[in-house]
C-alpha positions in Angstrom: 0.0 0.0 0.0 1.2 3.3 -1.0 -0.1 6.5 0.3 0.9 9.6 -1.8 0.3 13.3 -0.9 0.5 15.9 -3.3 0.9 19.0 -1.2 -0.5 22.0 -2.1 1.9 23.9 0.0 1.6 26.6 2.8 1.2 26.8 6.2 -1.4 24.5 6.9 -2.5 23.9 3.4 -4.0 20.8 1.8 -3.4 18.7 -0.7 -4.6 15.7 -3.5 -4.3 12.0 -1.7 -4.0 8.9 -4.1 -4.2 5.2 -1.8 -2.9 2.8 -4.3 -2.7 -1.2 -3.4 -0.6 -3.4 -4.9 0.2 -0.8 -7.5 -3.3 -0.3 -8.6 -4.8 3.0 -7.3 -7.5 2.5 -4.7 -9.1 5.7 -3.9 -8.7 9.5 -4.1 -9.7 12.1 -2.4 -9.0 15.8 -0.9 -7.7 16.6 2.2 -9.1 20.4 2.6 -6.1 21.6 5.3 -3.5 19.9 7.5 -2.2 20.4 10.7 0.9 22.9 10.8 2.3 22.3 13.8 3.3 19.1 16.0 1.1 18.4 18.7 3.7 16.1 20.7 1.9 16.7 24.0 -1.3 15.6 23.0 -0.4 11.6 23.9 -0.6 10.7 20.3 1.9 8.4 18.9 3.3 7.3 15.6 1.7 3.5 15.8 2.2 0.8 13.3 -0.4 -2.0 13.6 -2.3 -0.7 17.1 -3.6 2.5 17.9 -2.8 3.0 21.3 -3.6 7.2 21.2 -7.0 8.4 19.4 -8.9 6.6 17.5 -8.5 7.8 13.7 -11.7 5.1 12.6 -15.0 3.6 14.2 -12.8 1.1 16.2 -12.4 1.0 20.0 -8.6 3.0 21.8 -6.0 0.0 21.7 -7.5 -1.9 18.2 -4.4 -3.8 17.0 -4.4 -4.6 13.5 -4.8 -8.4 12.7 -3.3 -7.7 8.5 0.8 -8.6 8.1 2.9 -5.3 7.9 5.7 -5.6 5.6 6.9 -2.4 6.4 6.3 1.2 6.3 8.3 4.0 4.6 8.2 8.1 4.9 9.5 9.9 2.1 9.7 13.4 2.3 10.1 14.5 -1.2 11.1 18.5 -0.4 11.9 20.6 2.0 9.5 23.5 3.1 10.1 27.2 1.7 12.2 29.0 3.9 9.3 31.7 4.9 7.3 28.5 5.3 9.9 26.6 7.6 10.2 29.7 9.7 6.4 30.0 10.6 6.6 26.4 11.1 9.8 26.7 13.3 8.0 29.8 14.9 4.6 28.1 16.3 6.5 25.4 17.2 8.1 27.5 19.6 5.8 29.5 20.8 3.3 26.0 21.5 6.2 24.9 23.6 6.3 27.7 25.4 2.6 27.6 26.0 2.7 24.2 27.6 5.1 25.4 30.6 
């Protein structure tokens, strides 16, 4: 399974998705904005096969995935603007701050 992200760039902007399984695409779709910042204190987690912080589907906290993961891969295909890295850097700051 491949997930690919076609960014529309900006802080906080959108972007095309395209699911494709077994190199055949699945589904398509629009995601309308994204998160700019990292919300690290939240309690979520980067999980591969359970869920252990909020649920992200109808399934109960701690669902574990009964499928066989081969592996997962991040690609970050560019970097971020400068302006855009800055406000990113910025609010990242100033939300760390905030939770002092």
């Amino acid at each position: 399974m491949v997930v690919d992200f076609a960014y529309d760039g900006g802080f906080g902007a959108g972007g095309e998705v395209l699911l494709r399984v077994d190199g055949h695409d699945a589904a398509a779709g629009r995601v309308p904005r994204t998160i700019p910042l990292v919300f690290s204190m939240s309690g979520e987690t980067f999980d591969v096969g359970v869920d252990t912080g909020s649920a992200v589907g109808p399934y109960p906290h701690g669902f574990e995935c009964t499928a066989r993961i081969l592996g997962v891969t991040l690609e970050r295909l560019s970097e971020p603007p400068a302006e855009l890295a800055a406000r990113i850097a910025a609010g990242e700051h100033a939300a760390g701050l905030a939770t002092h």
